[in-house]
N, C-alpha and C positions, 0 to 999 in steps of 0.2 A: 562258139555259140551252140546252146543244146537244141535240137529238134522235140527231145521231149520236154522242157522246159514248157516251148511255144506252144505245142501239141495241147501240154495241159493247162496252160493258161487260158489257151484259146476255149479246152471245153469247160473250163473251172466258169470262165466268166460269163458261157451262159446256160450255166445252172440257175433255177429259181423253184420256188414254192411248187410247181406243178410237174417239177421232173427229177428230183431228187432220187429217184431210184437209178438215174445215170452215175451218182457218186460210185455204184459200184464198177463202173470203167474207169476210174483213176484211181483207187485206194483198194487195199489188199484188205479182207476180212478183217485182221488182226491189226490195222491201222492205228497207232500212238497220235491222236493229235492234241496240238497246246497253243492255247494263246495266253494274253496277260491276263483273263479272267475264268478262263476253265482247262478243263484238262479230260479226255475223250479215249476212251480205249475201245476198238473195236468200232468195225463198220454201222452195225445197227444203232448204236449209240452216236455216232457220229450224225446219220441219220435223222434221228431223235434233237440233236440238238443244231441240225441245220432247218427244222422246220422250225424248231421254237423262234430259230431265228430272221427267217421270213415270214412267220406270221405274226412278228411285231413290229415290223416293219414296215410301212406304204411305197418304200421304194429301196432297193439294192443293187449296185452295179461295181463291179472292179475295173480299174482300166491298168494294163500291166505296162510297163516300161521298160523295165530289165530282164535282164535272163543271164545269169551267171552262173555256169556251172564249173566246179572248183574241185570234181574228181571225179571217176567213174561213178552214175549214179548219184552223185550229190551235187547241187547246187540251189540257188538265192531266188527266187523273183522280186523283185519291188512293183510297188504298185500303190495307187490309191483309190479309197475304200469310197465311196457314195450314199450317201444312205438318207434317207428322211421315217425320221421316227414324228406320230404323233403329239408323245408329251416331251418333246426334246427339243432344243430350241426353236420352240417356237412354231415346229411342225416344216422348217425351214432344211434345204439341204444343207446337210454336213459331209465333210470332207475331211479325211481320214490319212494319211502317210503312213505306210509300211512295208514288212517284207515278209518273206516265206523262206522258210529254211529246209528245203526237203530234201529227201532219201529215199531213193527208187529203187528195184530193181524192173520187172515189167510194169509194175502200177507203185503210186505213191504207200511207204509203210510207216513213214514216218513224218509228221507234217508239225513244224513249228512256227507260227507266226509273231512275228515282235511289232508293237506300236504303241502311241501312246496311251492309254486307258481316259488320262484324262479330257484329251482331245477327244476321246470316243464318245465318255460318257458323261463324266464328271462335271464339263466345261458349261455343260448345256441343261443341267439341270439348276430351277429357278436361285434357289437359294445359294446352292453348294458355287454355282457357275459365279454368282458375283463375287465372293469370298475367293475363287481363286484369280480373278483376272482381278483384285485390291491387291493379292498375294504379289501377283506375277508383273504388275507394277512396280510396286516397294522393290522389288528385286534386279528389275531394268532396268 
């Protein structure tokens, strides 16, 4: 079990819109991050695009589960995502499955997150959302 794992989950999960400049105690200037929709190099830009991402939002919360760490410096968090966006289903919360794949050495340099896109975004917009849950019928 990693201590930094928990460490940064603990302070990841209560990061929000009004204290983002705490990112710079878990991630090194030079920070690599990636999800299934962007790709982020550098603290300030990470920055940049963690506001974009709480101020479209009415509500964000991670609650973390896992903590596997799988070598000196690398390991997993799992965790699921919270959120209520305005024009997304419905203004209703959604709920999110994923995980984190990072690389330390004193602070995070490397941060990749895996989930589903469509669960995120896709599912819940008016038109696209129906066409996939017709899709994901015919298929089950």
């Amino acid at each position: 079990m990693s201590d930094f794992l928990r460490r940064f989950s603990r302070q990841f999960a209560d990061l929000d819109k009004d204290n983002l400049q705490r990112l710079a105690e878990l991630y090194t200037d030079d920070v690599h991050f990636t999800d299934p929709l962007h790709e982020v190099q550098g603290l300030g830009n990470l920055r940049i695009y963690f506001a974009e991402l709480y101020a479209n939002v009415s509500e964000l919360r991670f609650d973390f589960h896992g903590f596997d760490q799988i070598g000196e410096g690398e390991g997993y968090l799992r965790w699921v995502m919270s959120y209520r966006h305005p024009r997304l289903g419905g203004g209703r919360l959604i709920r999110v499955d994923g995980c984190s794949h990072l690389r330390w050495r004193d602070k995070v340099y490397r941060h990749r997150d895996y989930f589903d896109a469509g669960a995120l975004i896709y599912e819940h917009l008016p038109l696209l959302g129906r066409a996939i849950a017709w899709l994901k019928r015919r298929m089950g």
